[in-house]
MARTOR-837109 format. One line per 2 residues: number of its first residue (from 1); their letters; for each residue x, y, z of N, C-alpha, C. Coordinates in steps of 0.2 Angstrom, whole numbers, plus 5000, padded with zeros to 4 digits. Layout:
BEGIN
NUM) a) X:Y:Z:X:Y:Z:X:Y:Z; ...
END
This chain:
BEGIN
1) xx) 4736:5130:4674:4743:5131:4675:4745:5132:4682; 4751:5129:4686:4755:5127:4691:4751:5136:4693
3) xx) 4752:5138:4700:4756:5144:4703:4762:5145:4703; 4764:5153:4698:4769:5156:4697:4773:5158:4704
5) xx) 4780:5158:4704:4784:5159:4710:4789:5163:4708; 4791:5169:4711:4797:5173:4707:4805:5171:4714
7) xx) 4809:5171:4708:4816:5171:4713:4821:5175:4709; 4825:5178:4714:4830:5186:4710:4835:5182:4710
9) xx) 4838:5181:4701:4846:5180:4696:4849:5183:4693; 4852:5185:4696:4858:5190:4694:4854:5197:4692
11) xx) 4852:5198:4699:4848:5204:4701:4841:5205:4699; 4839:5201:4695:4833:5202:4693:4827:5195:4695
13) xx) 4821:5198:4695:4816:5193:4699:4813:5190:4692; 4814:5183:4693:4811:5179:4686:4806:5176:4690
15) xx) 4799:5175:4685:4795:5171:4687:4796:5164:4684; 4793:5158:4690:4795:5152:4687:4789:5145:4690
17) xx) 4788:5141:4688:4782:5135:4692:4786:5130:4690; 4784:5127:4694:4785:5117:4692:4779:5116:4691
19) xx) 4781:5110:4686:4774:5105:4683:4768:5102:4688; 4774:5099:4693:4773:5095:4700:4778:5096:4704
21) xx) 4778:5094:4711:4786:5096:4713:4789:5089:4715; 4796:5090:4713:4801:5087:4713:4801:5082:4720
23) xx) 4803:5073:4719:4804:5072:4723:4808:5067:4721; 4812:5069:4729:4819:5067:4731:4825:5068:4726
25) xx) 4829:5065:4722:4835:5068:4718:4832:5066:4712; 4825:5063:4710:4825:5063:4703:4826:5070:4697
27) xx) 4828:5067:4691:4829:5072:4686:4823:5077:4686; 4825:5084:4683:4821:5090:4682:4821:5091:4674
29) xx) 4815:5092:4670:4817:5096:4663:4817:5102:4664; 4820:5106:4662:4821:5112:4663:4819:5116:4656
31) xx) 4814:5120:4655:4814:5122:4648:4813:5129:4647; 4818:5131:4642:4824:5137:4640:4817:5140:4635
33) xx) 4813:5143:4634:4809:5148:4630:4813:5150:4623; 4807:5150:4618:4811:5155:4614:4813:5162:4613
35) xx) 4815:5167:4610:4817:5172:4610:4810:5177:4611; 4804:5176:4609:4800:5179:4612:4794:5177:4615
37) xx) 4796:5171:4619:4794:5167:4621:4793:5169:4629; 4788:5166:4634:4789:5168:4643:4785:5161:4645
39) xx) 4786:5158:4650:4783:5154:4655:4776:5153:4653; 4771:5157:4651:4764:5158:4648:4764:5154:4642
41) xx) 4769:5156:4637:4768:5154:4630:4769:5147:4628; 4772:5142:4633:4771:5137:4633:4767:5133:4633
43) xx) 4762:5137:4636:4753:5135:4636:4755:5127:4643; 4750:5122:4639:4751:5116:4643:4758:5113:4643
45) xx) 4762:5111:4636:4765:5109:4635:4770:5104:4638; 4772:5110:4644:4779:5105:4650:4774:5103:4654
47) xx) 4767:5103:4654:4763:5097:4660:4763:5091:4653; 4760:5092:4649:4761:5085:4646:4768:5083:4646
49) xx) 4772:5087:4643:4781:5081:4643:4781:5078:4650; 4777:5083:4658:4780:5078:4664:4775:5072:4664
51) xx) 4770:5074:4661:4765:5067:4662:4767:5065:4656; 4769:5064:4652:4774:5056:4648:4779:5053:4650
53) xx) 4784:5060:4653:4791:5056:4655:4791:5052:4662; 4784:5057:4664:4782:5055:4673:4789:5060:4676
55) xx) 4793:5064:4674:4796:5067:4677:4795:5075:4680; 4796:5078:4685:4795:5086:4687:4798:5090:4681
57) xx) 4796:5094:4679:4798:5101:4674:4798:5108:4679; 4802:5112:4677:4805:5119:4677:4803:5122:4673
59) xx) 4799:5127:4673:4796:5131:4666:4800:5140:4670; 4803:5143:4667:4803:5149:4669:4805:5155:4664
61) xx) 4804:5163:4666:4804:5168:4660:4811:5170:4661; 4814:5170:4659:4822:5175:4658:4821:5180:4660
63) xx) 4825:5184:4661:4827:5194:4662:4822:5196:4655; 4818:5199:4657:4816:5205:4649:4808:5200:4648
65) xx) 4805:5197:4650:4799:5189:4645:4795:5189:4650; 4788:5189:4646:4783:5188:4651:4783:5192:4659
67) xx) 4782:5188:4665:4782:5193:4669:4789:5194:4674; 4793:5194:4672:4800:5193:4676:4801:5200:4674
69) xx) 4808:5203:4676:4809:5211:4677:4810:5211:4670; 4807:5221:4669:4807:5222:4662:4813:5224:4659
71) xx) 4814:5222:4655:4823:5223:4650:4823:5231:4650; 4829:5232:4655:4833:5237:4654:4835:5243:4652
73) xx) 4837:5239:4646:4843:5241:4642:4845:5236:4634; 4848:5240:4633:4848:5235:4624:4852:5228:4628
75) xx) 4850:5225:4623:4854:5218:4624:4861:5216:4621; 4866:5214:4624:4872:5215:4621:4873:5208:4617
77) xx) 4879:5206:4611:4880:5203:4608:4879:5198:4613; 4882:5195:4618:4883:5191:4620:4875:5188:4622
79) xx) 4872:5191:4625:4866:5189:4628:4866:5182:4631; 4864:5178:4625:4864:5170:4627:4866:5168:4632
81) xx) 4875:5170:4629:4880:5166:4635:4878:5170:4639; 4877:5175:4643:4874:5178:4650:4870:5172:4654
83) xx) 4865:5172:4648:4862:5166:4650:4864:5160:4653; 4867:5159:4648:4870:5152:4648:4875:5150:4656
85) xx) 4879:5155:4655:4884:5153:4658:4883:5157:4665; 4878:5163:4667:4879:5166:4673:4871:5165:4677
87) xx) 4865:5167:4671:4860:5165:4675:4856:5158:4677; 4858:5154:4670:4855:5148:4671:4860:5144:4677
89) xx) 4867:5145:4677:4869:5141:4683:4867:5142:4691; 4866:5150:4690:4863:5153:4696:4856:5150:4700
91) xx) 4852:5149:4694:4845:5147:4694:4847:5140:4697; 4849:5134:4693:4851:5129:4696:4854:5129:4702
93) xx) 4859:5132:4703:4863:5133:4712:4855:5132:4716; 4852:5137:4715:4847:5140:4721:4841:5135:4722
95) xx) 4838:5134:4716:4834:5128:4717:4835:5120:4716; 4841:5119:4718:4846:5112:4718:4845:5109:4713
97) xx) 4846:5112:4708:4843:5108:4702:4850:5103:4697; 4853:5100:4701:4858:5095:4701:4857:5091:4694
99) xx) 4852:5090:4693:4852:5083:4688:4846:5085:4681; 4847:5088:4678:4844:5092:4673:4843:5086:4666
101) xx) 4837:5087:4663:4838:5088:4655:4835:5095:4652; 4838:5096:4649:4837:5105:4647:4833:5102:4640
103) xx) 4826:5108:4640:4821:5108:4634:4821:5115:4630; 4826:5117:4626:4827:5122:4624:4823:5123:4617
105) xx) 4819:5130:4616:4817:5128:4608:4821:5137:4607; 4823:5136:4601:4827:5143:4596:4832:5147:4602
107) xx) 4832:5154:4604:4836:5154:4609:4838:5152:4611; 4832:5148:4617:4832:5144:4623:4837:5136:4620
109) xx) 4837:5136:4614:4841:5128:4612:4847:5131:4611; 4849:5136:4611:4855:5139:4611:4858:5141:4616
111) xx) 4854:5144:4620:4856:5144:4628:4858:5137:4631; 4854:5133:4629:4855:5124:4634:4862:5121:4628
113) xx) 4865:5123:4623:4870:5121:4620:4876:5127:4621; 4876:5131:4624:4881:5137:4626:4883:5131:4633
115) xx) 4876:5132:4637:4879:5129:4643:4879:5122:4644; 4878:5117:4643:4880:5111:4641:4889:5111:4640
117) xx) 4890:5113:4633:4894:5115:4630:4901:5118:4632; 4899:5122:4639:4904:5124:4643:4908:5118:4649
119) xx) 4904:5113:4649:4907:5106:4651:4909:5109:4661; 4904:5112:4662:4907:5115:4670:4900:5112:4674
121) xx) 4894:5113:4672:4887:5109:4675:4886:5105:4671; 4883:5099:4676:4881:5089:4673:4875:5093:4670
123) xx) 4872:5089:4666:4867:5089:4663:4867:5083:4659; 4861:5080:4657:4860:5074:4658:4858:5073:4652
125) xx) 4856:5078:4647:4853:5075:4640:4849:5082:4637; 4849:5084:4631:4846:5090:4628:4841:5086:4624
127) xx) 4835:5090:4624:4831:5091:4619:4830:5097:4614; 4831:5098:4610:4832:5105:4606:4830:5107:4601
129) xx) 4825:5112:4602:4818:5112:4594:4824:5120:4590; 4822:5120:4584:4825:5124:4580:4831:5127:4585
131) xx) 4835:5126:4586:4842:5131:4590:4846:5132:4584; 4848:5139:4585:4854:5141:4579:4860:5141:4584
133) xx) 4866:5141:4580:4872:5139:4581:4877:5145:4577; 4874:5148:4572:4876:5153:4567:4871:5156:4564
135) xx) 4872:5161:4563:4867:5166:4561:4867:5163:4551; 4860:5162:4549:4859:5162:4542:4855:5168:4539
137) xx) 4854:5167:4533:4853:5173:4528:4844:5171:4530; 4843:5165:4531:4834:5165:4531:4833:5168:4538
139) xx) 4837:5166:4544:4837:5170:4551:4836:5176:4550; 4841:5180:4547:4840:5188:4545:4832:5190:4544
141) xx) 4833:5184:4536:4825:5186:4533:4819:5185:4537; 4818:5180:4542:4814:5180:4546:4813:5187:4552
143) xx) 4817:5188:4553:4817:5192:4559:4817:5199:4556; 4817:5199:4550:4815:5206:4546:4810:5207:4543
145) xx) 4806:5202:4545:4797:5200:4543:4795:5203:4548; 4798:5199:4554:4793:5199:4562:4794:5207:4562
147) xx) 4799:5214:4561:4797:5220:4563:4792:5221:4560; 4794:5219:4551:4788:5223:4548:4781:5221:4550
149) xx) 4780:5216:4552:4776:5214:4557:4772:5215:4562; 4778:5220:4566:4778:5222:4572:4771:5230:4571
151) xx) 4777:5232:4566:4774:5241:4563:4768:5239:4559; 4765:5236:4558:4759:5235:4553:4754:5230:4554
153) xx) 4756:5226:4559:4749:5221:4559:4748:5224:4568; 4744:5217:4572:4743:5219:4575:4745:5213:4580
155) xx) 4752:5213:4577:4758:5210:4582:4759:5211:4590; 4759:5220:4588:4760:5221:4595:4755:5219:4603
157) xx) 4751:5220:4600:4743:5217:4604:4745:5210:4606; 4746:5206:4603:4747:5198:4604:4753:5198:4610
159) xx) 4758:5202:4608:4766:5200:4610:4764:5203:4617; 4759:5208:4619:4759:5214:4625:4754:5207:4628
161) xx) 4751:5204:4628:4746:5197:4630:4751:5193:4636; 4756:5193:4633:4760:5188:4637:4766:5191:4638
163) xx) 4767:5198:4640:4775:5200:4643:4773:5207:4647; 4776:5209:4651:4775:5213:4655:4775:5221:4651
165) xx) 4780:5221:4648:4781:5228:4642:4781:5226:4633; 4778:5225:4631:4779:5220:4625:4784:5223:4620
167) xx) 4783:5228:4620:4786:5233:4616:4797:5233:4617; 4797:5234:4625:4803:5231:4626:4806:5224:4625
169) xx) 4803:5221:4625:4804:5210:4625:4804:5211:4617; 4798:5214:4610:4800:5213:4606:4808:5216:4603
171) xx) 4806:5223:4606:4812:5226:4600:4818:5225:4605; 4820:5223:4611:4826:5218:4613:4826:5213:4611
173) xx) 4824:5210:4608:4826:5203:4604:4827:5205:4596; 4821:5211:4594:4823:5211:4585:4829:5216:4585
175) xx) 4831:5221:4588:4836:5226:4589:4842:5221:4589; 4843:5217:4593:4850:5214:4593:4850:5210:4586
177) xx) 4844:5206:4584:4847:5199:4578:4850:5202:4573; 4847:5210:4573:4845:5213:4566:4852:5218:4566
179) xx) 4857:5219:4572:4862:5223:4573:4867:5221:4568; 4872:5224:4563:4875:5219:4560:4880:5215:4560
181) xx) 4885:5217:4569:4890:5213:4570:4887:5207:4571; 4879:5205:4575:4876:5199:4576:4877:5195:4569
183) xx) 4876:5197:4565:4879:5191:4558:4884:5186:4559; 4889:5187:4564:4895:5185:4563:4895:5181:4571
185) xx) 4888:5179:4575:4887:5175:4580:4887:5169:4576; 4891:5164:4582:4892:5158:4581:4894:5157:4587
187) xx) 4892:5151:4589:4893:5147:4595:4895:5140:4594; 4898:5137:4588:4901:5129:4587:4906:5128:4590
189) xx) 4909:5133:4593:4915:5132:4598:4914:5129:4604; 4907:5128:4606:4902:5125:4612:4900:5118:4609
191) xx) 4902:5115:4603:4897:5110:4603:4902:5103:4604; 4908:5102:4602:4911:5098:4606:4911:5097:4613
193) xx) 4911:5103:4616:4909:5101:4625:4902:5097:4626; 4897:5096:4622:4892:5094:4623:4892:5086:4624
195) xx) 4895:5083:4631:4895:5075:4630:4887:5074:4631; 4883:5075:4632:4876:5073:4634:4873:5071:4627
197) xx) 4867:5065:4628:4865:5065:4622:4860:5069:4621; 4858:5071:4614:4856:5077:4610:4849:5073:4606
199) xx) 4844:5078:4607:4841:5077:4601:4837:5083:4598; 4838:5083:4592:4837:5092:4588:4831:5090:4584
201) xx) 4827:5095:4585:4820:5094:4581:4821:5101:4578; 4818:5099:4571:4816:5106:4567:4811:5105:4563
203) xx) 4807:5109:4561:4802:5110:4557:4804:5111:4550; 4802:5106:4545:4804:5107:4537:4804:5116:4534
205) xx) 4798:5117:4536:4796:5125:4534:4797:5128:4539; 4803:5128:4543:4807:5134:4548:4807:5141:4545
207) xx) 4803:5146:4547:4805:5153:4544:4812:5155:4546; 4816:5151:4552:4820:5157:4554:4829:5151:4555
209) xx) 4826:5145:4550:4836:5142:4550:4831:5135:4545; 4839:5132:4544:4838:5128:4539:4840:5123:4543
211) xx) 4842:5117:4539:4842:5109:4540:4850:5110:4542; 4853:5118:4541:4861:5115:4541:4862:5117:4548
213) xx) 4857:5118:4553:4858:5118:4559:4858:5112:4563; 4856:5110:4561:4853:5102:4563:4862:5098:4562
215) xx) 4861:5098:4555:4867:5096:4552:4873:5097:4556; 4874:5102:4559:4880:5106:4561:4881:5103:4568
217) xx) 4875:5103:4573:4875:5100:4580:4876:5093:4580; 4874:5089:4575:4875:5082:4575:4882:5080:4574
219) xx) 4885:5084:4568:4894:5082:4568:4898:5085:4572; 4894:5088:4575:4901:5093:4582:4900:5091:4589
221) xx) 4895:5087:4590:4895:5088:4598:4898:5079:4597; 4900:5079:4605:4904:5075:4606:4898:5068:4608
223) xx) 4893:5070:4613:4890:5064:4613:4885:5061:4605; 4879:5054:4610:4875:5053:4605:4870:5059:4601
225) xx) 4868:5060:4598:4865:5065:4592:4858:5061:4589; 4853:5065:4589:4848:5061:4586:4846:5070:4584
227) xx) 4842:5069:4576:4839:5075:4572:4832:5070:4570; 4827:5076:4571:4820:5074:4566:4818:5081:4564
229) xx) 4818:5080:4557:4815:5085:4553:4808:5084:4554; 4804:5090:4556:4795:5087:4554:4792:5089:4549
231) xx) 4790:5085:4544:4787:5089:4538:4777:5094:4541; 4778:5096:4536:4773:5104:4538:4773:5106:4546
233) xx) 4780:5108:4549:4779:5112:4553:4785:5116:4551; 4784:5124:4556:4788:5129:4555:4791:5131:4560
235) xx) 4794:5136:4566:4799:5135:4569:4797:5134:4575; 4791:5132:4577:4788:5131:4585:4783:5122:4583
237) xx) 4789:5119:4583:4787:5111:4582:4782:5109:4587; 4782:5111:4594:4777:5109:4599:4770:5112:4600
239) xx) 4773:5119:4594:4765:5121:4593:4762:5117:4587; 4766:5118:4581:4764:5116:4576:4763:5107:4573
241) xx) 4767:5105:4578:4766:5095:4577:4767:5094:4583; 4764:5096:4590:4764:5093:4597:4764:5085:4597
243) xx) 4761:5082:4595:4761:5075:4596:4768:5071:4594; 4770:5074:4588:4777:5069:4586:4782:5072:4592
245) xx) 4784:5079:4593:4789:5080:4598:4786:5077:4603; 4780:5078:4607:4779:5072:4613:4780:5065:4613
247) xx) 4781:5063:4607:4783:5054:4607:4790:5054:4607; 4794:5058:4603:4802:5060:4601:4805:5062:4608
249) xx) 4800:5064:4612:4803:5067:4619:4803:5061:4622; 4797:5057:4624:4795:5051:4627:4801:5046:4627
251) xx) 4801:5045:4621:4807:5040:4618:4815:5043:4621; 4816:5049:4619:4822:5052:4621:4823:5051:4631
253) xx) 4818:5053:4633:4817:5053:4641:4820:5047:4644; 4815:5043:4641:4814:5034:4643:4823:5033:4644
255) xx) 4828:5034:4639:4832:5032:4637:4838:5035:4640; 4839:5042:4641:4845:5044:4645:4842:5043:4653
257) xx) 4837:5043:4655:4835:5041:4662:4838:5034:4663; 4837:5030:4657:4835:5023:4660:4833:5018:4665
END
């Protein structure tokens, strides 16, 4: 893997690598982690998407993930759109990162659909593996798994492997899903802003959202929309069927690039 580089957003130091570095004004993938996700957890992954698409990637850890500053403070409802709307454009300013396609999976595709969405930064095209858009009954269910999880196996040893305090990164992400005005999180009031074209990827056996998330992003946003369900994967498509989302990205890249 690339050498890690840190830069301070919105007070805090995130660690972040390119695939390769960036030349002259061409396009950047920039890829959004999932909610327990860090720069690490992606393993190879955004070096193969740059050597298919032939384009430079952005891999970095949010506030609270992997090794960027450790979380706080509990997480407030809003969190995402922090994200969305104050860090990631910061991020962007500094490292002139003008001409984006954002690689968001769960969170992170909700992150890159909040800000997209808000129609105030270009971006150039979404790829987005499981993103929720509203909170479902199997979302709950899932993330009521991962404590019991957390308390009884040996969860916590894996999550401590790849975050700087694991114990804080997990229970700031389980603590806010599981709060219960978070039930009533929805973000489809961002998806009409979305003129970039889109493509949403979900795993048929998603533990943590259904097909109606898919569904939902496709009839709301403004631009083109492409969805692929993959059969036998669960909510980490790029771990569990890497090769189809690397040809689905391939194809997607080729196309809003042109």
């Amino acid at each position: 893997m690339s050498d890690l580089s840190r830069i301070e957003i919105t007070g805090h130091q995130l660690e972040y690598l390119w695939t390769r570095p960036r030349e002259g004004a061409e396009p950047v993938i920039v890829f959004l982690h999932e909610g327990l996700g860090s720069t690490g957890l992606w393993r190879d992954f955004p070096h193969r998407v740059s050597e298919r698409t032939g384009l430079p990637a952005l891999v970095y850890s949010r506030y609270g993930y992997g090794g960027s500053t450790v979380l706080g403070e509990r997480r407030p409802l809003e969190y995402m759109h922090r994200e969305a709307l104050e860090a990631l454009p910061e991020l962007r300013n500094k490292l002139g990162l003008d001409d984006v396609i954002l690689f968001g999976h769960s969170d992170g595709g909700s992150i890159a659909l909040i800000h997209a969405g808000a129609g105030t930064w270009p971006v150039r095209g979404l790829v987005l593996e499981a993103p929720h858009v509203f909170v479902e009954d199997i979302t709950i269910a899932g993330i009521e798994d991962a404590k019991v999880a957390y308390e009884t196996t040996d969860l916590p040893e894996k999550i401590a492997r790849h975050h700087t305090h694991g114990d804080k990164t997990f229970w700031g992400w389980n603590d806010i899903w599981l709060d219960p005005p978070f039930r009533d999180w929805n973000i489809e009031e961002y998806l009409p802003g979305v003129t970039a074209p889109t493509l949403v990827i979900q795993g048929e056996g998603d533990e943590y959202g259904s097909a109606a998330q898919l569904e939902a992003i496709a009839a709301q946003v403004s631009g083109p929309a492409e969805t692929l369900l993959i059969p036998d994967c669960r909510h980490s498509p790029h771990r569990d069927q890497p090769d189809a989302v690397l040809d689905a990205t391939e194809r997607f890249v080729a196309r809003v690039v042109g």
